[in-house]
Kinemage of the C-alpha trace (Angstrom):
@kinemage 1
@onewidth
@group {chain A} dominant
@subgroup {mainchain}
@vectorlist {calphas} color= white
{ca unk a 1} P 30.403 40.997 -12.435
{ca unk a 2} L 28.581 42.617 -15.277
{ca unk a 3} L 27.141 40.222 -17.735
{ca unk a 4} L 28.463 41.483 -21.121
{ca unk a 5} L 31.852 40.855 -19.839
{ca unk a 6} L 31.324 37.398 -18.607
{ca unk a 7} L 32.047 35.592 -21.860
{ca unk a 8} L 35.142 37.255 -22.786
{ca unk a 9} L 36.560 36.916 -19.034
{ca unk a 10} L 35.815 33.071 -19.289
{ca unk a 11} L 37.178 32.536 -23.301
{ca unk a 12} L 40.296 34.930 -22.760
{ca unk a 13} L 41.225 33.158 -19.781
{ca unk a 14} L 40.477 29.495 -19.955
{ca unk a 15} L 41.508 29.790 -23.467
{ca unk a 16} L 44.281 31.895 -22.707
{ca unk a 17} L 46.253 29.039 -20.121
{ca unk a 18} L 44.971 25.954 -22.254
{ca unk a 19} L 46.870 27.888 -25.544
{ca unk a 20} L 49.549 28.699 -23.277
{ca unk a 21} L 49.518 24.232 -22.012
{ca unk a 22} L 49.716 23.191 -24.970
{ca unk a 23} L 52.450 25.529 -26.658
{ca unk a 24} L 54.326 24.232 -24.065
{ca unk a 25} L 53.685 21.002 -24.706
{ca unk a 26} L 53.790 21.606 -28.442
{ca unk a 27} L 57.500 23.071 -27.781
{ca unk a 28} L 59.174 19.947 -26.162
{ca unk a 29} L 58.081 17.491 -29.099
{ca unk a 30} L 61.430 18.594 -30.684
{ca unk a 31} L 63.673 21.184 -32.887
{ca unk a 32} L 61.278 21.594 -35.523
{ca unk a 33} L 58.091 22.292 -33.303
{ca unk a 34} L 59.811 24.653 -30.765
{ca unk a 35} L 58.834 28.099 -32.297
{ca unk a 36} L 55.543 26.970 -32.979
{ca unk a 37} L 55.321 26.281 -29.717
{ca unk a 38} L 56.605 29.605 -28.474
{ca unk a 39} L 54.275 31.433 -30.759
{ca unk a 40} L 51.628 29.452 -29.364
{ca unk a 41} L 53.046 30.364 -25.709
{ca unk a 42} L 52.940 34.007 -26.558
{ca unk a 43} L 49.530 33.846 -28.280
{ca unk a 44} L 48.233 32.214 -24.665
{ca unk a 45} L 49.865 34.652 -22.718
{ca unk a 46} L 48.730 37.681 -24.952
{ca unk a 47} L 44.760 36.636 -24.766
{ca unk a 48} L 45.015 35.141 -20.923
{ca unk a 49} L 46.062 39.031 -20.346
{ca unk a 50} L 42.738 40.113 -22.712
{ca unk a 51} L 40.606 37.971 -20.528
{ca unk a 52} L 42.379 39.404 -17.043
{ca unk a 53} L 41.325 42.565 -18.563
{ca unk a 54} L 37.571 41.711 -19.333
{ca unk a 55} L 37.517 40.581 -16.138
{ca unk a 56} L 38.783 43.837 -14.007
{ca unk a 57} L 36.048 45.589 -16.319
{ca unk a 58} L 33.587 43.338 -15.478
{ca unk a 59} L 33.836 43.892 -12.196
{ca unk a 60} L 33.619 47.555 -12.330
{ca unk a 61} L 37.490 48.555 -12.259
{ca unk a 62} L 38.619 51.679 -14.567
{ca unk a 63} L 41.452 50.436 -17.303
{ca unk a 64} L 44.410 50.737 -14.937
{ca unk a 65} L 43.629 48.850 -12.254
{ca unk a 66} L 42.034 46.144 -14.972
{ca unk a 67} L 45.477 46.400 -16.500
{ca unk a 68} L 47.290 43.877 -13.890
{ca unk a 69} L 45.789 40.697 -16.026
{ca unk a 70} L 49.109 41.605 -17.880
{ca unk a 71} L 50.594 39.687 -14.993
{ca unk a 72} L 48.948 36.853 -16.057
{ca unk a 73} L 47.840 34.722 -13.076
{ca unk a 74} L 48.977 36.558 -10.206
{ca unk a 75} L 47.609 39.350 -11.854
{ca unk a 76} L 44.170 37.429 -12.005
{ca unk a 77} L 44.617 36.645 -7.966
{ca unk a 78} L 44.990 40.333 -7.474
{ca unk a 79} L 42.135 40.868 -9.571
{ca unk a 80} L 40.118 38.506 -7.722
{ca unk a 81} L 41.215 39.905 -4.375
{ca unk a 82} L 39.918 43.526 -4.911
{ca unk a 83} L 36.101 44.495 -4.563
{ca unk a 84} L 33.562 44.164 -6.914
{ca unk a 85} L 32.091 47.682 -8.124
{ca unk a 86} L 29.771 46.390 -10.414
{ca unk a 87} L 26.734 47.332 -8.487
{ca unk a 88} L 27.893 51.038 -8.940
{ca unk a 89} L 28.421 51.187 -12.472
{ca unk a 90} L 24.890 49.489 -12.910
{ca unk a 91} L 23.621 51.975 -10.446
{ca unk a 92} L 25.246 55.164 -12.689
{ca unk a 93} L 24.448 53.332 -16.211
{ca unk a 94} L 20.235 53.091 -14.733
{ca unk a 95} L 20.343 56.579 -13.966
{ca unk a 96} L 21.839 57.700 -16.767
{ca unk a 97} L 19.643 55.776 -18.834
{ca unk a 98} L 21.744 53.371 -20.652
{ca unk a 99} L 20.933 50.082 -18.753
């Protein structure tokens, strides 16, 4: 995984599912916390997908295939699943001079 992507993959995600916990949690306390919770839900759900993203990047993936952290954690498996290309885009970034 390339290292300026490392962060983001671990805050988007990790931040992204405990937002999502406890909007859920948030939610059942009663009528007058349940959008709050929803919004807090959505705002989980929304950055879990950022990190899924940083985290196809990170391992080398153009935007598409990075794209499947919409899907949240199955999207994440998948993710996980595929090969890391990393190396390669190190390998292209030294020889074009940028690394």
């Amino acid at each position: 995984m390339l290292k300026e992507y490392r962060a983001q993959t671990i805050i988007g995600v990790w931040g992204g599912f405990l937002f999502g916990c406890l909007g859920y949690i948030v939610s059942r306390q009663g009528a007058s916390y349940l959008y709050f919770g929803y919004t807090m839900v959505a705002g989980g759900y929304v950055l879990m997908a950022c990190g899924g993203y940083m985290y196809g990047r990170g391992k080398g993936h153009g935007w598409l295939v990075s794209s499947l952290g919409i899907l949240g954690p199955l999207g994440l498996l998948i993710l996980y699943v595929l090969r890391d290309k990393s190396a390669l885009v190190l390998r292209k970034r030294r020889k074009e001079g940028l690394a």
